[in-house]
C-alpha positions, 0 to 999 in steps of 0.5 A, spaced: 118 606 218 117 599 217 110 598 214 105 593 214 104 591 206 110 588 203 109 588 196 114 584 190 113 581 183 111 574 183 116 574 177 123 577 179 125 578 172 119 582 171 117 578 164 110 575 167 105 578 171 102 578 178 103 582 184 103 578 191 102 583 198 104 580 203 101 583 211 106 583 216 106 580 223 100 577 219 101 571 216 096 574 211 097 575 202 094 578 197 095 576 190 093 580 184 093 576 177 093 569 177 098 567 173 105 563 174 104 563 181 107 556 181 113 561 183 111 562 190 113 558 195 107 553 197 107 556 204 105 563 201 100 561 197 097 558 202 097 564 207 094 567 200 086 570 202 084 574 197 085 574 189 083 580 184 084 578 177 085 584 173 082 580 166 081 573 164 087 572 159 091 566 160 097 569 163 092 572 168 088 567 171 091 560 168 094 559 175 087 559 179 088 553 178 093 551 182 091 556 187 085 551 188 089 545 188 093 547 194 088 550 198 083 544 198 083 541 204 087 545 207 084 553 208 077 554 209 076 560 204 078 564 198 077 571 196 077 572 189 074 579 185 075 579 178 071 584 172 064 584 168 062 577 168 067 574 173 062 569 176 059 566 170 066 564 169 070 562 175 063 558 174 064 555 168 072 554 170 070 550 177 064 546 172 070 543 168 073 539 174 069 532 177 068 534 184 065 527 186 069 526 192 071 533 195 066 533 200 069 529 204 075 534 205 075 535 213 076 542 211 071 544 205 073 550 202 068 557 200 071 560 194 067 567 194 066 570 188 065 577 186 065 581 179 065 589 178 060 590 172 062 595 167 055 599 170 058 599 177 054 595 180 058 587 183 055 580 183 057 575 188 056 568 189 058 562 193 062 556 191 062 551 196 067 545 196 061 541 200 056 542 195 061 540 190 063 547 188 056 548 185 054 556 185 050 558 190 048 564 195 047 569 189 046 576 190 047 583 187 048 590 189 046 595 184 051 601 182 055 605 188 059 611 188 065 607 192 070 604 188 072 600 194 072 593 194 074 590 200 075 594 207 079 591 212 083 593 219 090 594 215 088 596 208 083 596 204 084 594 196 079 599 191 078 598 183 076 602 176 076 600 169 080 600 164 080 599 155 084 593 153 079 592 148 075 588 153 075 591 161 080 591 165 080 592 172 087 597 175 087 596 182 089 601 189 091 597 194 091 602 200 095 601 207 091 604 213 095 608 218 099 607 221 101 606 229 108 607 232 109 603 240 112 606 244 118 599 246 119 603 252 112 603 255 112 596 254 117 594 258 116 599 264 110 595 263 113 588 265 109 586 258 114 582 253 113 584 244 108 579 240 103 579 236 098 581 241 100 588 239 098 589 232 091 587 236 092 593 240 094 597 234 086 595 231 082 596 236 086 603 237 085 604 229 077 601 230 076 607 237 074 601 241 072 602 248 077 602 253 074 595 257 075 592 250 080 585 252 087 584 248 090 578 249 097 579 250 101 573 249 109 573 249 116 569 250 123 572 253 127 568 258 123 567 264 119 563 259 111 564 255 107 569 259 099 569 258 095 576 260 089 579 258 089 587 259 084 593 257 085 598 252 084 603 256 089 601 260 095 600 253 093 606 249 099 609 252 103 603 248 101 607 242 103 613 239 102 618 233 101 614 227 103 614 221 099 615 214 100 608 210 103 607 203 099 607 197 100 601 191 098 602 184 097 594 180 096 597 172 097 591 166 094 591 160 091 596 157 091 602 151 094 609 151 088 612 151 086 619 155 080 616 158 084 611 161 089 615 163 083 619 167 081 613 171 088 612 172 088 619 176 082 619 179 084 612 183 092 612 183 093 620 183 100 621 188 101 613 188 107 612 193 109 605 189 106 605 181 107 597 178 106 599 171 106 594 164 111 597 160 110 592 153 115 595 148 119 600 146 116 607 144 120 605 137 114 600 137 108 604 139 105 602 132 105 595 134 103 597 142 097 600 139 095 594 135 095 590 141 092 595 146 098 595 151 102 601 152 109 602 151 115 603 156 116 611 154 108 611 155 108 608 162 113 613 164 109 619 162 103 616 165 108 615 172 109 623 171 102 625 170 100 621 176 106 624 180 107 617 182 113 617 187 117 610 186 116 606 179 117 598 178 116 597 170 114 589 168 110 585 165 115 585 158 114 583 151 118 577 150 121 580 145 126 583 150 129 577 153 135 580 156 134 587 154 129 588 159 134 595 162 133 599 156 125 598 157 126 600 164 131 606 161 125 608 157 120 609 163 125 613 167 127 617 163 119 619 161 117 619 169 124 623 171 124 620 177 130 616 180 130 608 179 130 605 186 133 598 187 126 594 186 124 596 180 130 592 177 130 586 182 123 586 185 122 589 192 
């Protein structure tokens, strides 16, 4: 079944980090990590609402700028979480710049900003581009048992901890379930297909009482055809539905059992598991002086978390042109069949 996320490498060789999830019928994306996003297309970024930065090392976070450039004036709002002290630093990025004329923007920018702190609790503040993205609407939320950072109709993204000798956030980006239409009904209807359906498949998702309007708007070859219908009168469209995909981002961070149990208790039976695979086990010893798992040590975490498809990336460098033998490594230690995404990205 078609699905609603579409995930692939900002990198297609896999070297760099950086996920980009793009929603389906949506115009929507999600980026995770901020790196060489320069390789996306202007028109993704652009559709981009939502960052989560695993940490604030260069590779991962010097694209923000970029971002930031492309969106002023052109989107109202971006979305960024980050890890322990993540406000105070996106504060000190936006503080470098000379903002005197962006208040002139005809469409100023909210940049909001959320950091999960290592105690569980989370900060946000506001950055507007009126005020000169000066920090502003500052609040706090004590620590909770949820690991969920954002809620949506089509999915929803959830976070833990981990130790590169600093925090690091791995995040779990979960599909909601999914509803199949009934094409058939459609038609016996006099409706044509558009967008106007993944609005019928939200409010069905959501319970939303049978009088709730849907706008349906659709072009076939008697020309575009405006209409309003209940959602009483079109749940009959929508059939069973469909448990949605799970998606596991893991880069950086140390081969240790208390990782590995945080990385169980969010990404257990993952259906697609994006994990960094820096070195050769052969080079352990070095992988361990720089906090970052080994190929063999991936594949080994990939089988622990019953992980049903694998792609390996973020490579050292030193394996330019060799990076089959590193995802050879992570095959072999998850015994699972390599799919064609984990060698050109999906």
């Amino acid at each position: 079944m078609r699905t609603t996320l579409d995930p692939h490498l900002i990198d297609p060789s896999a070297n760099e980090p950086g996920l980009v999830v793009e929603l389906r019928d949506a115009r929507r994306a999600l980026l995770f990590d901020l790196g060489e996003i320069d390789r996306l297309a202007p028109r993704v970024l652009l559709r981009a609402s939502h960052a989560f930065v695993t940490h604030t090392h260069m590779d991962h976070f010097a694209g923000f700028d970029h971002w930031l450039m492309l969106a002023m004036g052109r989107v109202p709002r971006l979305v960024v979480w980050g890890g322990p002290r993540f406000v105070d630093q996106l504060d000190h990025k936006l503080r470098a710049y000379t903002w005197n004329v962006v208040h002139r923007y005809e469409v100023p920018l909210r940049i909001e900003a959320h950091s999960l702190e290592a105690d569980g609790s989370r900060r946000h503040a506001v950055f507007d581009s009126r005020h000169g993205f000066g920090r502003s609407e500052e609040t706090a939320d004590p620590p909770h048992g949820s690991d969920v950072l954002v809620d949506e109709a089509l999915f929803r993204v959830r976070a833990c901890i981990v130790d590169h000798e600093m925090p690091v956030l791995a995040f779990a980006i979960e599909e909601k379930a999914q509803l199949r239409v009934a094409a058939d009904r459609v038609r016996a209807m006099g409706l044509g297909t558009g967008p106007w359906l993944a609005n019928l498949k939200a409010a069905v998702l959501a319970n939303a009482p049978d009088d709730t309007p849907i706008e349906l708007a659709w072009r076939d070859r008697d020309g575009e055809h405006v209409a309003r219908r209940p959602v009483g009168e079109l749940r009959a469209l929508v059939l069973d539905a469909v448990a949605g995909r799970r998606i596991g981002y893991v880069t950086d961070l140390r081969f240790t059992e208390p990782n590995a149990e945080q990385l169980s208790r969010l990404l257990s039976d993952v259906d697609l598991l994006y994990i960094e695979a820096r070195f050769l086990d052969v080079e352990r010893d070095q992988a361990a002086r720089k906090n970052h798992l080994t190929a063999r040590q991936a594949g080994e975490w990939a089988r622990r978390l019953r992980a049903r498809r694998v792609v390996p990336f973020h490579f050292s460098p030193r394996y330019r042109g060799g990076e089959d033998e590193l995802r050879a490594e992570v095959f072999a230690a998850w015994g699972g069949a390599p799919h064609a995404s984990a060698i050109t990205s999906p």
